[in-house]
LUMVO-990262 format. One record per residue (C-alpha): residue number from 1; residue in one letter; x, y, z. Coordinates in steps of 0.02 Angstrom, whole numbers, always signed. Example, Ala and Ser with C-alpha at 12.3 -4.5 7.8 and 13.67 -1.06 7.14 Angstrom:
# residues 2
+-----+---+--------+--------+--------+
|   k | r |     xx |     yy |     zz |
+-----+---+--------+--------+--------+
|   1 | a |   +615 |   -225 |   +390 |
|   2 | s |   +684 |    -53 |   +357 |
+-----+---+--------+--------+--------+
END
This chain:
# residues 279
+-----+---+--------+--------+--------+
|   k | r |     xx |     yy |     zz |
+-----+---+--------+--------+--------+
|   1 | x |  +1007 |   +771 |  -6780 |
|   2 | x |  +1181 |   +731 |  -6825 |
|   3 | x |  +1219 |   +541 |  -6872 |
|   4 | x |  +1401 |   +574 |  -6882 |
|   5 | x |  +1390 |   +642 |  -6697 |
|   6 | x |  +1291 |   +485 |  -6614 |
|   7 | x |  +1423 |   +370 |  -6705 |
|   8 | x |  +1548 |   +434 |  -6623 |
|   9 | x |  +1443 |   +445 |  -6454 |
|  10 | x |  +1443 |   +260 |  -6467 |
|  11 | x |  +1632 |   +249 |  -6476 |
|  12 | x |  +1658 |   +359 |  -6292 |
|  13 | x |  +1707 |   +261 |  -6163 |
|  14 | x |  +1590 |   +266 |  -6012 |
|  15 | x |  +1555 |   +194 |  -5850 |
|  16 | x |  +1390 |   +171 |  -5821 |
|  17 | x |  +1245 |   +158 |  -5939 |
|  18 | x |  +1149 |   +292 |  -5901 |
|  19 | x |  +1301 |   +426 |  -5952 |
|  20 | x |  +1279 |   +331 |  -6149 |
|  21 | x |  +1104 |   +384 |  -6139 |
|  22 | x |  +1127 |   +551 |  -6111 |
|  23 | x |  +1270 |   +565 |  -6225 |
|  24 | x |  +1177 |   +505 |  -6347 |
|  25 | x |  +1021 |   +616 |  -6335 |
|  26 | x |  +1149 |   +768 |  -6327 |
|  27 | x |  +1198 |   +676 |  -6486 |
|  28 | x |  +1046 |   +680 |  -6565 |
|  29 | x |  +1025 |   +870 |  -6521 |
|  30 | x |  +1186 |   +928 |  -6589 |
|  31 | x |  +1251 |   +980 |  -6790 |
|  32 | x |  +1402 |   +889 |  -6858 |
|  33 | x |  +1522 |   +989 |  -6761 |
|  34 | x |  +1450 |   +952 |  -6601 |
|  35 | x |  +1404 |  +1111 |  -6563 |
|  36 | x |  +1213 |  +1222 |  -6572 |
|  37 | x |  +1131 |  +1076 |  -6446 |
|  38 | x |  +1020 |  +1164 |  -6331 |
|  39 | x |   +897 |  +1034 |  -6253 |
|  40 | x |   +807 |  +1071 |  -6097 |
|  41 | x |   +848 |   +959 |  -5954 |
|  42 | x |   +662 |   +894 |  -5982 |
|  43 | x |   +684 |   +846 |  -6160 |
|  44 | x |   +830 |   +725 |  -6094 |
|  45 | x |   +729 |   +662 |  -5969 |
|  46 | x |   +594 |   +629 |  -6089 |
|  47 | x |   +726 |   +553 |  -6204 |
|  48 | x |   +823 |   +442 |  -6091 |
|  49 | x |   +668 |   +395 |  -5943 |
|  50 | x |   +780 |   +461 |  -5816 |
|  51 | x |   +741 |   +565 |  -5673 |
|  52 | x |   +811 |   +766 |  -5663 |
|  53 | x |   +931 |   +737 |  -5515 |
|  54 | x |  +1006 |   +597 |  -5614 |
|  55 | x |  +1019 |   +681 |  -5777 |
|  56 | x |  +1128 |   +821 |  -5701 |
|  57 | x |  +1257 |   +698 |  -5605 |
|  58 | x |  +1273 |   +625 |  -5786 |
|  59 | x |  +1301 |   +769 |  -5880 |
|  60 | x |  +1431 |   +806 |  -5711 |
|  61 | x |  +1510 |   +675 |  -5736 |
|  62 | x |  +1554 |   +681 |  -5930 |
|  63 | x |  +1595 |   +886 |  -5892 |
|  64 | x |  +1743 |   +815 |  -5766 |
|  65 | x |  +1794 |   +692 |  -5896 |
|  66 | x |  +1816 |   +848 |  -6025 |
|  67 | x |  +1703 |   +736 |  -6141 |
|  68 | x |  +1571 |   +910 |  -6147 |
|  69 | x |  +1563 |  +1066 |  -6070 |
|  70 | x |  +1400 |  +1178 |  -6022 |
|  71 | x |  +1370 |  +1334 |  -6047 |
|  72 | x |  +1250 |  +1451 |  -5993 |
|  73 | x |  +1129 |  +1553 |  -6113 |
|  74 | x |  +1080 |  +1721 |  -6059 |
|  75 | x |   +936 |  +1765 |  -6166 |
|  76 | x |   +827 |  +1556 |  -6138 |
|  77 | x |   +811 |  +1488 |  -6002 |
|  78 | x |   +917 |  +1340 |  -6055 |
|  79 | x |  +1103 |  +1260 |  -6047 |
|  80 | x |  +1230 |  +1251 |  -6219 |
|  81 | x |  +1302 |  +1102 |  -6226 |
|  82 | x |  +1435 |  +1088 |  -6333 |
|  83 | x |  +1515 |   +928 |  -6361 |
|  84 | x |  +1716 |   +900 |  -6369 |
|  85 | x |  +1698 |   +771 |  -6527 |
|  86 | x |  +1877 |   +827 |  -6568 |
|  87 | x |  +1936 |   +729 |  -6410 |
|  88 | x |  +1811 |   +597 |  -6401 |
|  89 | x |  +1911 |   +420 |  -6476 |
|  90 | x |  +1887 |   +378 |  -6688 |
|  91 | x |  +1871 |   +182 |  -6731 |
|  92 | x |  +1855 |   +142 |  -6518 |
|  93 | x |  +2009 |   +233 |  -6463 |
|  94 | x |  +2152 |   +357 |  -6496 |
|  95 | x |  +2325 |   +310 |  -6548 |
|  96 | x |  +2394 |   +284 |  -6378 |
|  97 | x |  +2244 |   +226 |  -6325 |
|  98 | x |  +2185 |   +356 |  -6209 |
|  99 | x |  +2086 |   +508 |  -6208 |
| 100 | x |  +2128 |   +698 |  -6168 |
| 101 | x |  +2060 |   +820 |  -6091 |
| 102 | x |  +2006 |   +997 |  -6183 |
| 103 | x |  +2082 |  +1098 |  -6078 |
| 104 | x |  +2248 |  +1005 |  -6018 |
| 105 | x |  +2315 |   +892 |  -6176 |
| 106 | x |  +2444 |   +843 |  -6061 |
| 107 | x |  +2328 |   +744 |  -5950 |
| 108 | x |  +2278 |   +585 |  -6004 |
| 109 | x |  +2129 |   +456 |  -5950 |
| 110 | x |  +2129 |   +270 |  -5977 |
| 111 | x |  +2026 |   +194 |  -6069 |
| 112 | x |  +1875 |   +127 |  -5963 |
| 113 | x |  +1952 |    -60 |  -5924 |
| 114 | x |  +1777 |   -120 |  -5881 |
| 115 | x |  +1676 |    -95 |  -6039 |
| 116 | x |  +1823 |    -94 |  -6170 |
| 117 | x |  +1983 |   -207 |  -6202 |
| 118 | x |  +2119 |   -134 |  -6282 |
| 119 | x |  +2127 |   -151 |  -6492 |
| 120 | x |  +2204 |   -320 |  -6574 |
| 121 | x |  +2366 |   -284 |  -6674 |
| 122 | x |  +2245 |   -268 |  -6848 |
| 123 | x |  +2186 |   -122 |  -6764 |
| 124 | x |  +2014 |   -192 |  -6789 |
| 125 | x |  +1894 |   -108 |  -6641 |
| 126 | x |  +1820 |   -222 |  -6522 |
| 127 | x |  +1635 |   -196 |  -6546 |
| 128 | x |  +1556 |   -152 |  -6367 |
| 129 | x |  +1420 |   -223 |  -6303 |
| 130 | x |  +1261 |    -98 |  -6310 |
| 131 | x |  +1157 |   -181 |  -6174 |
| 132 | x |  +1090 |    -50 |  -6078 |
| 133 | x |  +1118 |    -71 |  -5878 |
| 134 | x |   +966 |    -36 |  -5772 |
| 135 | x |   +939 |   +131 |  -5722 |
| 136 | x |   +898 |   +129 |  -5565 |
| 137 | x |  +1027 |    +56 |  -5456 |
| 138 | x |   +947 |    -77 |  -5312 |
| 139 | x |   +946 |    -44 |  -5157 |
| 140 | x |  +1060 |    -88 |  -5042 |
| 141 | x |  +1038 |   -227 |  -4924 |
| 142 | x |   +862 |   -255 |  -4947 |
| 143 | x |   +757 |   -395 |  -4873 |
| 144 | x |   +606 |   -461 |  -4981 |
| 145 | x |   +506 |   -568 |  -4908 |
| 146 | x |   +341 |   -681 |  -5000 |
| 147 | x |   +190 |   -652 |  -4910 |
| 148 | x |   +191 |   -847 |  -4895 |
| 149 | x |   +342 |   -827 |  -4799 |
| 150 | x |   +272 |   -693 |  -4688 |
| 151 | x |   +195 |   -759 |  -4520 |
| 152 | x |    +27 |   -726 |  -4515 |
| 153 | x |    -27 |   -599 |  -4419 |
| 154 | x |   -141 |   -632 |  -4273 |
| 155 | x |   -308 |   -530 |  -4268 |
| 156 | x |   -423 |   -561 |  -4151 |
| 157 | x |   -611 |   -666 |  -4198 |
| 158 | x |   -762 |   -556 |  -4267 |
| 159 | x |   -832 |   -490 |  -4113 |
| 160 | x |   -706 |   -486 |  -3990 |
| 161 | x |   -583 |   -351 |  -4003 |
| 162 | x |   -674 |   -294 |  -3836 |
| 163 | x |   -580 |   -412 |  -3757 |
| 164 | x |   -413 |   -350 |  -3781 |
| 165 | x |   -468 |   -188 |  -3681 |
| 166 | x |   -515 |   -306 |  -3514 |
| 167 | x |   -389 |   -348 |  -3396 |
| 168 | x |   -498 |   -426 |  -3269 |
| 169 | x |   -573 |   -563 |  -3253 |
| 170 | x |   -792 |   -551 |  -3246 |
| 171 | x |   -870 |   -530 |  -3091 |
| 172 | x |   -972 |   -673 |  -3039 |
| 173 | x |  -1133 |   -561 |  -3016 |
| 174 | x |  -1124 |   -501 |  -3195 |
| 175 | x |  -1190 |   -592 |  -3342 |
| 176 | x |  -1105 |   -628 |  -3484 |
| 177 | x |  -1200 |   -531 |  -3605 |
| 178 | x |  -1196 |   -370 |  -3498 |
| 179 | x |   -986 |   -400 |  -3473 |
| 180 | x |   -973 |   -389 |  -3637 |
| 181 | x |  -1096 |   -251 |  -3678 |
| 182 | x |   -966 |   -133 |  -3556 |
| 183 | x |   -827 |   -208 |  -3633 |
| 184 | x |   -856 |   -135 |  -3803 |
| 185 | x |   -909 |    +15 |  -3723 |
| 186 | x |   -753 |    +21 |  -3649 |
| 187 | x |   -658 |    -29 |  -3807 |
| 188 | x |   -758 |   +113 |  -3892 |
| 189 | x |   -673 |   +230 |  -3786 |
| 190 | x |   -519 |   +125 |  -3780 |
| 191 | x |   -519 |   +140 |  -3587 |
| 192 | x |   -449 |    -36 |  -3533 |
| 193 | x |   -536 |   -105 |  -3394 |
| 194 | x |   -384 |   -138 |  -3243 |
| 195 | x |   -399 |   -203 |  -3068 |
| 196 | x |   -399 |    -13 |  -3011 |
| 197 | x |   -532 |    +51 |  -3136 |
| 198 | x |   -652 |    -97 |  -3059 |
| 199 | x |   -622 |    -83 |  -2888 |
| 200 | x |   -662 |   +121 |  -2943 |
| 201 | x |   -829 |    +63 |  -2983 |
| 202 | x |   -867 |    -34 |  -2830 |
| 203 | x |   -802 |   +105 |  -2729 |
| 204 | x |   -904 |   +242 |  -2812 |
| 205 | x |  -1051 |   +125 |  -2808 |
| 206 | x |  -1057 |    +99 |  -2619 |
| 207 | x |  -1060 |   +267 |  -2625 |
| 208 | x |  -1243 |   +292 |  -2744 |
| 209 | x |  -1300 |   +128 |  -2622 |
| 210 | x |  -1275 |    +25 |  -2778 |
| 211 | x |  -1192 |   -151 |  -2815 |
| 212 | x |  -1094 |   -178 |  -2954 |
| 213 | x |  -1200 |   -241 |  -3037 |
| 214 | x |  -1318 |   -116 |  -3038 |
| 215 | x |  -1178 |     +4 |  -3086 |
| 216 | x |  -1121 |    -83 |  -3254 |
| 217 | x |  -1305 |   -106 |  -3282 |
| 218 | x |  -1308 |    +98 |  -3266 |
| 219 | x |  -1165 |   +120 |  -3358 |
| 220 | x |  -1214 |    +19 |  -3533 |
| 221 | x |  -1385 |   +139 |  -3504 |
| 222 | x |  -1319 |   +268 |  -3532 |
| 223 | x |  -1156 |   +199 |  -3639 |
| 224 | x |  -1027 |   +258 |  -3485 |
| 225 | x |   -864 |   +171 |  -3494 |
| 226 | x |   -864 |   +236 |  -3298 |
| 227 | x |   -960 |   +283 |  -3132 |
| 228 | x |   -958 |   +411 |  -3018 |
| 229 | x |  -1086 |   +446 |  -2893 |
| 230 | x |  -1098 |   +626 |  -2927 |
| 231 | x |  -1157 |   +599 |  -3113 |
| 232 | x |  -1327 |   +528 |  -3042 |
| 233 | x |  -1367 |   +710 |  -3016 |
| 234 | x |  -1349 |   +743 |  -3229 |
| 235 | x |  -1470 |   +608 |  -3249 |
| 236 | x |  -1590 |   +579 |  -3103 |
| 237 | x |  -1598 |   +794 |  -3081 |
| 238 | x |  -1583 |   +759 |  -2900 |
| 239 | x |  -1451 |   +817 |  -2798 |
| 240 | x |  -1329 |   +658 |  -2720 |
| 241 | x |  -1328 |   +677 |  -2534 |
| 242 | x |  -1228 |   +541 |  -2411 |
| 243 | x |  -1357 |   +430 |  -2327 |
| 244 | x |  -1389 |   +514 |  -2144 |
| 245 | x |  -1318 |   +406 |  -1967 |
| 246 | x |  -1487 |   +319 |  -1935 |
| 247 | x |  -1483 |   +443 |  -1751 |
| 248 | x |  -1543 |   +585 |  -1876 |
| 249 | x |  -1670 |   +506 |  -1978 |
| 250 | x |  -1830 |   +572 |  -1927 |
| 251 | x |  -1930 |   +402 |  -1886 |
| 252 | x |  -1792 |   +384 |  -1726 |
| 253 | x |  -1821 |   +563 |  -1678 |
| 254 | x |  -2017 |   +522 |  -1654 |
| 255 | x |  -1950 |   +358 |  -1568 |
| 256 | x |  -1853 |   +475 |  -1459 |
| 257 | x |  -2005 |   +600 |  -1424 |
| 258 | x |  -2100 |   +449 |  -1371 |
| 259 | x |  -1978 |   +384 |  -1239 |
| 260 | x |  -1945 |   +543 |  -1168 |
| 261 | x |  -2106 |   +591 |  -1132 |
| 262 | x |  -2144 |   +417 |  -1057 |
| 263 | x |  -2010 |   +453 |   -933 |
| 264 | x |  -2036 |   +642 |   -897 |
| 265 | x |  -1866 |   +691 |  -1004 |
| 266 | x |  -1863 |   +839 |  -1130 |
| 267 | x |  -1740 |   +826 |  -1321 |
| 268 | x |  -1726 |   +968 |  -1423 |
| 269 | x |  -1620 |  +1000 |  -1581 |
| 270 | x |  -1462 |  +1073 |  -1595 |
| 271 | x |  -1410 |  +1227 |  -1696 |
| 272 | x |  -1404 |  +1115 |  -1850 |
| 273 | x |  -1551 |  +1056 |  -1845 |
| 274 | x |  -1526 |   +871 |  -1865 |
| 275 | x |  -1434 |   +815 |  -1671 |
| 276 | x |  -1550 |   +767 |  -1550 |
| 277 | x |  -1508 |   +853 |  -1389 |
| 278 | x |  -1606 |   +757 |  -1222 |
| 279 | x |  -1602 |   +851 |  -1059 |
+-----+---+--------+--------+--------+
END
């Protein structure tokens, strides 16, 4: 650690906090001369609480301004920093009030305006104010907001999400309690319940000779958030047929046997074994 070093590192003009910081840690690494300062990039994080992406646009930064340079090391695997105190201002600033460059005397940089005014005619320094800035800049146009400025947010009562799913209004034939049984069966499954998914019940219903009533009451049995006729087969093991034309159910073909042999008339079947042919 060199004392003589982080004096001067107090006396550099900078622009924004976080290049003092690591300034001074490279500081605090270095001899009197500025030079042998080989901290890793994680020690100055360590040192100065700042990120790795922010430590090297820092150390960029002072590299432009010819206030250090970097060097690489070929046998570890970390940077040389060697530090330009030779250039960097004695007492708060140079004799013309500027500072050079290492590699181009010729070019000159103002003093920074912002954080330094220039010396009285005593040529007593103006002592700087050592505040640190925050680190991490805000962020730009942000909105915060109280949570007691927030509107609340509307959730639906204990019990009745299901209702959110229907989109219909209940059937006069169905209870209350069973509506809303199939309605959180339906929200289970989030299958909203629409004008064409009811009239999809009542259609596949007339189908199984059911109301639909009897069709929601299948459906909560067996937790279905919809009908169709042909599932009665997975349940019932019976195989769905459509009802026969009452002319081939077999009570009017012995109807039909009787009146034809009342009036001396034959029937027989067809070839499919259900029409009733009468001669």
């Amino acid at each position: 650690m060199s004392f003589k070093v982080s004096a001067l590192a107090w006396m550099v003009p900078v622009e924004k906090s976080t290049e003092r910081l690591v300034l001074l840690a490279l500081a605090d690494r270095a001899d009197d001369e500025g030079k042998n300062c080989y901290p890793s990039v994680e020690t100055i994080c360590n040192m100065t609480q700042m990120n790795r992406k922010t430590v090297f646009a820092v150390i960029s930064r002072l590299a432009e301004r010819g206030v250090l340079s970097v060097r690489k090391r070929e046998v570890h695997n970390s940077n040389e920093y060697l530090l330009h105190i030779e250039d960097w201002p004695k007492n708060g600033s140079t004799e013309n009030g500027t500072t050079q460059k290492r590699d181009d005397p010729k070019t000159v940089r103002q003093l920074s305006r912002k954080r330094y005014a220039s010396c009285p005619e005593n040529g007593t320094p103006v002592v700087p104010k050592t505040g640190h800035e925050p680190i991490n800049e805000p962020i730009k146009n942000q909105s915060i907001t109280s949570r007691e400025d927030a509107p609340p947010k509307t959730r639906a009562k204990k019990g009745e999400a299901w209702k959110k799913w229907i989109k219909v209004e209940k059937p006069d034939e169905v209870p209350d309690d069973l509506w809303k049984q199939f309605g959180e069966i339906r929200a289970l499954k989030k299958r909203a319940l629409t004008e064409s998914a009811l009239e999809l019940l009542r259609s596949e219903g007339e189908k199984a000779h059911m109301t639909l009533l009897q069709v929601i009451e299948h459906c909560c049995a067996n937790a279905w958030a919809g009908f169709r006729a042909s599932w009665l087969t997975r349940t019932s093991g019976s195989t769905y047929r459509k009802p026969q034309n009452v002319t081939q159910t077999a009570e009017y073909r012995e109807r039909l046997q009787a009146c034809c042999r009342g009036e001396g008339r034959t029937e027989k079947l067809a070839d499919d074994g259900v029409t009733i042919i009468v001669d």
